[in-house]
Legacy VTK file of the C-alpha trace (Angstrom):
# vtk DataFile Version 3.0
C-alpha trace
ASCII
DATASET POLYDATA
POINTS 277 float
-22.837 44.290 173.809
-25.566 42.457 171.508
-28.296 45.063 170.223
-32.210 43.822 169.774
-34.879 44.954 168.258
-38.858 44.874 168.037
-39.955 45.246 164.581
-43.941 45.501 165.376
-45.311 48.149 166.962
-48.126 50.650 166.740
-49.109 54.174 167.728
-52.073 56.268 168.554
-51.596 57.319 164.764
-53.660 54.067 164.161
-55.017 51.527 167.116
-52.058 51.990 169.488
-52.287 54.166 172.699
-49.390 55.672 172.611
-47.853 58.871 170.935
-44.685 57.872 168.680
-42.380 59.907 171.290
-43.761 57.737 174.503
-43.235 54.362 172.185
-39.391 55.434 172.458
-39.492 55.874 175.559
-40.518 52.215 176.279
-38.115 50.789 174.004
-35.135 52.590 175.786
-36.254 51.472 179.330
-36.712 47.584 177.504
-32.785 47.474 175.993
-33.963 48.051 172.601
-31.805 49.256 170.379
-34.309 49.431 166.751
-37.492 49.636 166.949
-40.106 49.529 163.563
-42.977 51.831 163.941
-45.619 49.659 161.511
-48.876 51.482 161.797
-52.076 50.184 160.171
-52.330 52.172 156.630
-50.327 55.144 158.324
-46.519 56.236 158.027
-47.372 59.660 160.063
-45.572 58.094 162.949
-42.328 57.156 161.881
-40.738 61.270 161.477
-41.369 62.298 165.365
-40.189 58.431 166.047
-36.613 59.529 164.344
-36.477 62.348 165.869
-36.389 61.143 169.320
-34.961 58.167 168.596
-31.635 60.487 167.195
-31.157 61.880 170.799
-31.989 58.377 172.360
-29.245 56.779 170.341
-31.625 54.397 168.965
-33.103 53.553 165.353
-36.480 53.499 163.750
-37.117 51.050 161.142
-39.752 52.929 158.605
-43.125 50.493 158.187
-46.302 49.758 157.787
-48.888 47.604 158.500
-51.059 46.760 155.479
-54.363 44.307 155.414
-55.133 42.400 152.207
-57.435 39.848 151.588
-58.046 35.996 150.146
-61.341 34.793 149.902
-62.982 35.547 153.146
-59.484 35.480 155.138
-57.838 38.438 156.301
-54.039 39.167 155.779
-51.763 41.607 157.477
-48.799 42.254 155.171
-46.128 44.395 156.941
-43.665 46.419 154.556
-39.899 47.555 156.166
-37.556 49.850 154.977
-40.501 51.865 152.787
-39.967 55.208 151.167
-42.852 56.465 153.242
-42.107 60.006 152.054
-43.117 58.932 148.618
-46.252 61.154 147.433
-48.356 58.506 145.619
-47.764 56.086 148.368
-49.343 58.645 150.971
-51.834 58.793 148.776
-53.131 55.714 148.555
-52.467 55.229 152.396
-54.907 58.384 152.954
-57.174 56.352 150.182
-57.520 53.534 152.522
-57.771 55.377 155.617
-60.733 57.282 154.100
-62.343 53.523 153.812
-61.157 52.977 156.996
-63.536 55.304 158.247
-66.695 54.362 156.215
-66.007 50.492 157.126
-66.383 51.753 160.976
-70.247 53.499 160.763
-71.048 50.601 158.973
-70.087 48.462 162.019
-71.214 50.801 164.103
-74.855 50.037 162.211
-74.562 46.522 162.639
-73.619 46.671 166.396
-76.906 49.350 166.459
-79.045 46.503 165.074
-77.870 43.947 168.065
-78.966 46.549 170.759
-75.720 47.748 171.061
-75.158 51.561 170.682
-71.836 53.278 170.115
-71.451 57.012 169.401
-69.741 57.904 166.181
-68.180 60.852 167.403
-66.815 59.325 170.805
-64.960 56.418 168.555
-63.372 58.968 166.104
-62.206 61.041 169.368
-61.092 57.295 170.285
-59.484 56.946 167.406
-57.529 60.424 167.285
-55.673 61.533 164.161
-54.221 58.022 162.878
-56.643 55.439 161.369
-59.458 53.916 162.693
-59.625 50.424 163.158
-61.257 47.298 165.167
-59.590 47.337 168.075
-60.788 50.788 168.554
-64.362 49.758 168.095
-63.411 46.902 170.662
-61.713 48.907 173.076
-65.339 51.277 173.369
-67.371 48.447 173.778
-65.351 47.753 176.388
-65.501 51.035 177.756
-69.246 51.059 177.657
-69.606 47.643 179.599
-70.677 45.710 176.438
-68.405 43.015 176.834
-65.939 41.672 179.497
-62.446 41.614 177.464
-61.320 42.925 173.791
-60.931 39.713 172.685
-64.803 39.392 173.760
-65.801 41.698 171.319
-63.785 39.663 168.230
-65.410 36.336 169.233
-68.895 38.071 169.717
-69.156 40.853 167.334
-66.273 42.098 165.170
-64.048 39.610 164.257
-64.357 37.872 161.015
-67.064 35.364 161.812
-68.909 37.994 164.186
-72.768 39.373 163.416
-71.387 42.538 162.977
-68.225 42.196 160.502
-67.532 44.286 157.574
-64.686 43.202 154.912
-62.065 46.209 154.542
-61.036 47.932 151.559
-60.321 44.987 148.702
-56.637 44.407 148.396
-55.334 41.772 147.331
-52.576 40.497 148.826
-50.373 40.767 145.566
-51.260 44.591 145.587
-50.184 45.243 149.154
-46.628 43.605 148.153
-46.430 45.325 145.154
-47.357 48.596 146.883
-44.488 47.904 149.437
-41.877 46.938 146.848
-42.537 50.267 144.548
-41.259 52.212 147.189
-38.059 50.218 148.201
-39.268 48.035 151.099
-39.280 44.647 152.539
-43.110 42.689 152.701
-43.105 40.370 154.919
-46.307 38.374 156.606
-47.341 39.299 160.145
-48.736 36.909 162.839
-48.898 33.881 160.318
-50.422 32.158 163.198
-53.822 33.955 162.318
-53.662 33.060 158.650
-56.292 30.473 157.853
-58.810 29.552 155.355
-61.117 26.435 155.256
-60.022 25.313 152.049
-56.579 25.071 151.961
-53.260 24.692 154.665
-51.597 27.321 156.109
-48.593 26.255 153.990
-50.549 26.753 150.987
-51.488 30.116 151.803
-47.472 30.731 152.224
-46.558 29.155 149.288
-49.054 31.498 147.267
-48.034 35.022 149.515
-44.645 33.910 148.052
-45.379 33.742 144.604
-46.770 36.903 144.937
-43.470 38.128 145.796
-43.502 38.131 149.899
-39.849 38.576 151.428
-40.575 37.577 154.710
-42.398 35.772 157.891
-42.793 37.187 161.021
-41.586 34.342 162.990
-41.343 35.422 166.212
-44.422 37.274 168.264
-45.634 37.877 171.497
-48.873 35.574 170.580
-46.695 32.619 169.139
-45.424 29.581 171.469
-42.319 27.541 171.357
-43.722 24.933 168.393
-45.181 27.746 166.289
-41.747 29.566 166.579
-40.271 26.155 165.153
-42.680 25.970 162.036
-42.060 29.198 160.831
-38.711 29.102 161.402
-39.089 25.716 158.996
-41.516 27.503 156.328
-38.734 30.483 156.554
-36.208 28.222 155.578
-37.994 26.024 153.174
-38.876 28.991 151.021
-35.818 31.291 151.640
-37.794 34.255 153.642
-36.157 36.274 155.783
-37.121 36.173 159.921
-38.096 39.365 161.200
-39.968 39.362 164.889
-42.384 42.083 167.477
-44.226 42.529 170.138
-46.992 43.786 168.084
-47.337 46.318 170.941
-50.487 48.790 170.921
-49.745 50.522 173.860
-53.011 49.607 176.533
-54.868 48.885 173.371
-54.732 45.445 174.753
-54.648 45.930 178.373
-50.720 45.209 178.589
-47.907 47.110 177.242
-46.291 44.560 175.303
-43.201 46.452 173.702
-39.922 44.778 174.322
-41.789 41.920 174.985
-40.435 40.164 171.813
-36.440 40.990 171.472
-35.157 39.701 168.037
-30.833 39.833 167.416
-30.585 43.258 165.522
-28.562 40.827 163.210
-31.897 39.964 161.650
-32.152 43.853 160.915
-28.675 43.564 159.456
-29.589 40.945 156.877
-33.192 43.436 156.095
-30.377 45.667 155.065
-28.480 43.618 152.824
-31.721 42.422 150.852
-32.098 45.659 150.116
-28.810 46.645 149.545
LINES 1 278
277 0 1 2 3 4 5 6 7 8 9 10 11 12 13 14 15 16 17 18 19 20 21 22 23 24 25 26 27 28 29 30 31 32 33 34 35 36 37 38 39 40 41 42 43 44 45 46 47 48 49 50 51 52 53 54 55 56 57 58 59 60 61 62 63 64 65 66 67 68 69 70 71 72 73 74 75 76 77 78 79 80 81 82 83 84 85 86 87 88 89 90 91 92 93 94 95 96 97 98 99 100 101 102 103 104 105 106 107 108 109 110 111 112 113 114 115 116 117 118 119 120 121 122 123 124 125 126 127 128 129 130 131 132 133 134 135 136 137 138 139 140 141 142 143 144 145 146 147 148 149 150 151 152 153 154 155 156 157 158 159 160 161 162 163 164 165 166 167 168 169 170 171 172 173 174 175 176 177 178 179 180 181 182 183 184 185 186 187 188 189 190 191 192 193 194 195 196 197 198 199 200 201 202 203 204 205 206 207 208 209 210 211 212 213 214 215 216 217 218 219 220 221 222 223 224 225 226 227 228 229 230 231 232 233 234 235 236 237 238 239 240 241 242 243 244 245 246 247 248 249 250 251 252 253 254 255 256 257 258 259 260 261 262 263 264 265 266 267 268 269 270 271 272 273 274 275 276
């Protein structure tokens, strides 16, 4: 019987909804066999994920979900397979949390300046134990009636061209590989279909995550269509990444549970493995 797997997905530890125990939960009911628990700058996750996962029969793949930067474009680097026991890598994960943090009241002052006033202690309550992040930010607007959809808030607010952005912690994308590889795992781009800069081709942007040492593409996702399947399948094989694939599931975070949605051949997983090995 073939075994799948969804190699994105996120719990209330950082913008998901869901605890790490309920996330197993909907991977058994969706035929999953692996699933990778990839929370933004947080690993705190992945232990109570193994633990049910041992009495569900299933595996967790250990990640993370790192965000790096080139020029004004925003990069989400995803490391598998990490040592995310590793003491100076919790570290600096708490390190960027702690940013994390100071980057949302200073959002939260912007929005204040555009009439739009969001409590500081009701998003941290939002935001529970994990790190805080956009979507949490867009989720209370929401909640408060500013804005019709999550994806409202992006376009009109938060998102990179909004009134109201503020750049994250300054990591280059070179560091967030590098941090990835020290402790044994696998970097590999997430959602390339958001990578973009003005002055130079998506390709180009590739060519230079590679140099940097990047392992991977995530070529399938539950945002990408047929023909952008296709082109990262072709950038894949062009520069000799490997093809991992998710739902990117955050639980409600965006109004549909999306886990399972995105089934990859655990035979990708398998060849995650040998890289390694």
């Amino acid at each position: 019987m073939p075994k799948f797997a969804d190699l994105h997905v996120h719990t209330y530890l950082s913008d998901g909804t869901f605890s790490p125990e309920k996330v197993m939960e909907y991977a058994k009911v969706a035929g999953l066999y692996a699933i990778a628990i990839t929370d933004h700058d947080c690993v705190d996750g992945i232990a109570p994920a193994m633990e049910i996962a041992a009495k569900l029969g299933m595996e967790v793949v250990p990640g993370v979900e790192l965000t790096a930067e080139i020029g004004d474009s925003e990069i989400h680097i995803l490391g598998y397979f990490v040592d995310w026991q590793d003491k100076i890598f919790s570290k600096q994960l708490n390190d960027i949390s702690e940013v994390r943090k100071e980057r949302a009241k200073k959002i939260l002052e912007k929005l204040r300046k555009h009439a739009v006033d969001l409590s500081e202690d009701e998003l941290f309550q939002l935001s529970g134990p994990g790190s805080v992040g956009r979507l949490h930010i867009a989720n209370l607007l929401y909640k408060k009636g500013f804005i019709s959809s999550v994806s409202e808030a992006f376009r009109k607010y938060i998102g990179n061209k909004g009134c109201c952005y503020v750049s994250k912690f300054k990591l280059t994308p070179e560091d967030a590989i590098a941090m990835i590889k020290r402790v044994g795992g696998i970097p590999v781009l997430a959602h390339p279909k958001t990578v973009y800069a003005e002055d130079r081709s998506r390709e180009d942007m590739i060519k230079e995550l590679v140099k940097d040492g990047m392992s991977g593409i995530e070529v399938y996702h539950s945002d990408h269509k047929p023909k952008d399947v296709e082109e990262f399948k072709g950038l894949a094989e062009k520069y000799n990444l490997l093809m991992t694939g998710g739902s990117d599931c955050h639980g409600f975070g965006k109004r549909q549970i999306l886990i399972g949605k995105v089934k990859i051949p655990y035979e990708l997983v398998e060849k995650m493995k040998a890289s390694i090995a």
